[in-house]
C-alpha positions in Angstrom: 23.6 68.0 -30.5 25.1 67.1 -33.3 24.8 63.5 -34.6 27.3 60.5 -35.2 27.4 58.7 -39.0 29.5 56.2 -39.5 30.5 55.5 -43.4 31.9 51.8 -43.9 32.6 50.9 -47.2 36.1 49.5 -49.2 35.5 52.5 -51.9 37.7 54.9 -49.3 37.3 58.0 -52.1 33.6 57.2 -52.5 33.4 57.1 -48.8 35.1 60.4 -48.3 33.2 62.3 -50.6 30.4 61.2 -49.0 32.0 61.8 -45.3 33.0 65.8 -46.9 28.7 66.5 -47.7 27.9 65.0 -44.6 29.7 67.1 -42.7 28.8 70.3 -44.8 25.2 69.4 -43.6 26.3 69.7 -40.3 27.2 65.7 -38.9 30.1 64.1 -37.1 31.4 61.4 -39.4 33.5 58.5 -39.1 35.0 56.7 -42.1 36.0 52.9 -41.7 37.5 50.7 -44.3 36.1 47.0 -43.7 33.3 45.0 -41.4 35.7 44.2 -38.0 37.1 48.0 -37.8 33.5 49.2 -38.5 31.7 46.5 -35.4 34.6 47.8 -33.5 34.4 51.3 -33.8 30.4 51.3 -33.4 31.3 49.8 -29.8 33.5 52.2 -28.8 31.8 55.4 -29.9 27.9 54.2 -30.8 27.0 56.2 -34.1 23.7 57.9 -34.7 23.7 56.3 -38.3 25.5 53.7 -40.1 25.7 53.8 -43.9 26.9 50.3 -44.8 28.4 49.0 -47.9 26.9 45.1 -48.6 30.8 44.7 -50.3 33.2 44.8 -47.2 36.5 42.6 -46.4 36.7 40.7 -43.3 32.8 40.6 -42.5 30.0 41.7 -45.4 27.8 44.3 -44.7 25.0 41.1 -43.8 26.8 40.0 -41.2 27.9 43.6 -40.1 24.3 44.8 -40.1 23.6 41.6 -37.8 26.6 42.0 -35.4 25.1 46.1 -34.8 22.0 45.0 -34.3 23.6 43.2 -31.2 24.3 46.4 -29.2 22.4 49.3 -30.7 20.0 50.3 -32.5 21.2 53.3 -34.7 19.9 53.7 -38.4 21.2 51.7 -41.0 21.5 52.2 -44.7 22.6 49.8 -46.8 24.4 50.1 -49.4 24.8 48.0 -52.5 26.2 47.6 -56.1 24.4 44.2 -57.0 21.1 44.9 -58.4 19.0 41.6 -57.7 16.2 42.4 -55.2 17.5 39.4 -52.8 20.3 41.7 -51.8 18.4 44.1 -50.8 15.8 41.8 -49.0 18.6 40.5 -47.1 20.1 43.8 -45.6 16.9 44.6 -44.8 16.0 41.2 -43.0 19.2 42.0 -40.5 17.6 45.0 -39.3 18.8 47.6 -41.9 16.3 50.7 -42.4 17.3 51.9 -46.0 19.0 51.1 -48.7 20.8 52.8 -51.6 22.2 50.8 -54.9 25.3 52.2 -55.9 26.4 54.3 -57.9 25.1 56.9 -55.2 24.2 60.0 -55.3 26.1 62.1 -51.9 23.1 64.5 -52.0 20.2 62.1 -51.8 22.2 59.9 -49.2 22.5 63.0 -47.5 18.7 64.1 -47.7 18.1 60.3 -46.3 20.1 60.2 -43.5 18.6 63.8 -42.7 15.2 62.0 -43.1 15.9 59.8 -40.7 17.3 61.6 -38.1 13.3 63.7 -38.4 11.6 60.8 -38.2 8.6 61.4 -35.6 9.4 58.4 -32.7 5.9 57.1 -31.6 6.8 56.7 -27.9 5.1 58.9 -25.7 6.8 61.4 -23.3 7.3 61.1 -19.6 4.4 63.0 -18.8 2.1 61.5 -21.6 2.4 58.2 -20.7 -0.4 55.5 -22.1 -1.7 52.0 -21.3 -0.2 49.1 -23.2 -2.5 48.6 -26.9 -3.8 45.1 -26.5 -4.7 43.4 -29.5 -5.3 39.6 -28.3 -2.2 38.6 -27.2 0.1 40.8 -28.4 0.6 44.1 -26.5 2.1 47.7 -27.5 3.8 49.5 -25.0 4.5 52.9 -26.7 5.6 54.6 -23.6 9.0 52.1 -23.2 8.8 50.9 -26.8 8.1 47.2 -25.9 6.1 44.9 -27.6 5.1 41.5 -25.9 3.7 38.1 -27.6 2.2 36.0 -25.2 4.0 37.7 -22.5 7.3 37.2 -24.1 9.2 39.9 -25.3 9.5 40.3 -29.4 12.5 42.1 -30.2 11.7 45.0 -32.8 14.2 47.4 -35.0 13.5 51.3 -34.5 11.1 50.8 -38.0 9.8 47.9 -37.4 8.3 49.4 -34.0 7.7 53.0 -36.0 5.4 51.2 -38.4 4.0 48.7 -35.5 3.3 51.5 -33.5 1.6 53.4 -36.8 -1.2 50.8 -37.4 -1.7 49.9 -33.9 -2.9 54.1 -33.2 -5.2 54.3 -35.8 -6.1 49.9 -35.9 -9.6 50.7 -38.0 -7.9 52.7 -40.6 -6.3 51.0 -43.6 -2.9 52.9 -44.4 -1.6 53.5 -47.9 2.2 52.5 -48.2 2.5 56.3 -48.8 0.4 57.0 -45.7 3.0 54.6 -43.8 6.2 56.2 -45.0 4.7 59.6 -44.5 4.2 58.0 -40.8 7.7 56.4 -40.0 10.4 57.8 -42.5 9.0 61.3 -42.8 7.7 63.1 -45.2 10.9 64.0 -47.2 11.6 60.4 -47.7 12.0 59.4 -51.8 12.4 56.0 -53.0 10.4 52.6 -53.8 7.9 52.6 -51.3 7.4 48.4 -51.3 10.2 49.1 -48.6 6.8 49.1 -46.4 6.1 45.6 -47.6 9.7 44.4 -46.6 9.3 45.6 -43.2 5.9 44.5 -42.7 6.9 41.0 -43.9 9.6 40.8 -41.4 7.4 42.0 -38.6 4.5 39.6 -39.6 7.2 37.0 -39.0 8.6 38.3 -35.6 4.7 38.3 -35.0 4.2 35.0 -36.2 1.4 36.3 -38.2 1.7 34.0 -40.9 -0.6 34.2 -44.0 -3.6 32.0 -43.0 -4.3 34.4 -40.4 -2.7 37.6 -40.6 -4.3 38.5 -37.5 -2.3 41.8 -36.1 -1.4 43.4 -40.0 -4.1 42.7 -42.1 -3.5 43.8 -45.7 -6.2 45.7 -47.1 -6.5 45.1 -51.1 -5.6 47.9 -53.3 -5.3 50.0 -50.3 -2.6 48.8 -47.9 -2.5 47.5 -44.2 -4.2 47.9 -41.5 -4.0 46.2 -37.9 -6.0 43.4 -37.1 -8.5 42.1 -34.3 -5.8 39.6 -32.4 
């Protein structure tokens, strides 16, 4: 079936030269000009993937990324034009995936949304179904793609559970960042690969794994992380 992606950004010719090598590759797209259209729009007709400009009038891309992350739980890139790493921390830390600082390439957006509509889910099918992963108090169920703290529900983006879900199959193996993208954004993926450590930061967080225990993601020194006892 072919797959939804959603363009938002005030550029409108950037955006439809991006929206015209989308669809050469073979995607539905949708263009929208500003932050309440775009919230709007994702409602009615719930995109596979939402490339969002940080820049937008009426709501920022922030505060658009945090509105989506409301109702679904489609891919999000992020895109910016201000260089300073807080920006991109930010997006992140409302639940985007990606992120792209402008000026953009259209054929490496294009080979990342591509990426990430490969990316291997770590749920197991209907007929493959396995226990919950315990790890003290905190249990993975990678059959419904739930993860519980103390019996009370965490709520996870699709990488944040990915990369959860990576560490917890393997928990006596210490994963590279390399390792880990191979793992949750595929293969293909290119691009600064201390993306893990924003991730695993905002799950350590969710977790309330703060850094005097690190109990569930244990970083592993000049290797990477691996997951811990409970």
């Amino acid at each position: 079936m072919c797959s939804l992606v959603m363009i938002v950004d005030d550029e409108q010719s950037l955006a439809k030269v991006v929206a015209t090598y989308l669809e050469r590759d073979g995607h539905q797209v949708e263009c929208v000009f500003d932050g309440p259209t775009a919230v709007a729009a994702a409602q009615l007709r719930p995109p596979d993937v939402v490339v969002l400009d940080l820049g937008l009038p009426g709501l920022d891309g922030i505060e658009v990324c945090r509105q989506l992350r409301t109702f679904t739980d489609c891919y999000v890139v992020m895109l910016t034009a201000r260089t300073g790493e807080i920006d991109k921390l930010l997006g992140l830390g409302v639940g985007a995936d990606d992120y792209l600082t402008k000026p953009i390439s259209p054929r490496e957006l294009v080979a990342r949304v591509r990426a990430m509509l490969r990316r291997p889910r770590h749920g197991a099918s209907a007929g493959d179904q396995q226990p919950p992963r315990r790890f003290g108090p905190l249990s993975i169920d990678v059959t419904a793609r739930e993860v519980h703290l103390h019996q009370r529900p965490v709520e996870l983006t699709r990488t944040e559970f990915d990369l959860l879900a990576a560490l917890s199959a393997r928990p006596r193996i210490a994963f590279s960042r390399r390792q880990l993208i191979e793992a949750v954004w595929g293969a293909g993926w290119v691009g600064d690969e201390h993306l893990v450590d924003v991730h695993i930061g905002h799950l350590r967080r969710k977790l309330d794994d703060g850094p005097a225990s690190h109990r569930f993601i244990r970083t592993v020194r000049g290797i990477g992380y691996r997951m811990g006892e409970g």
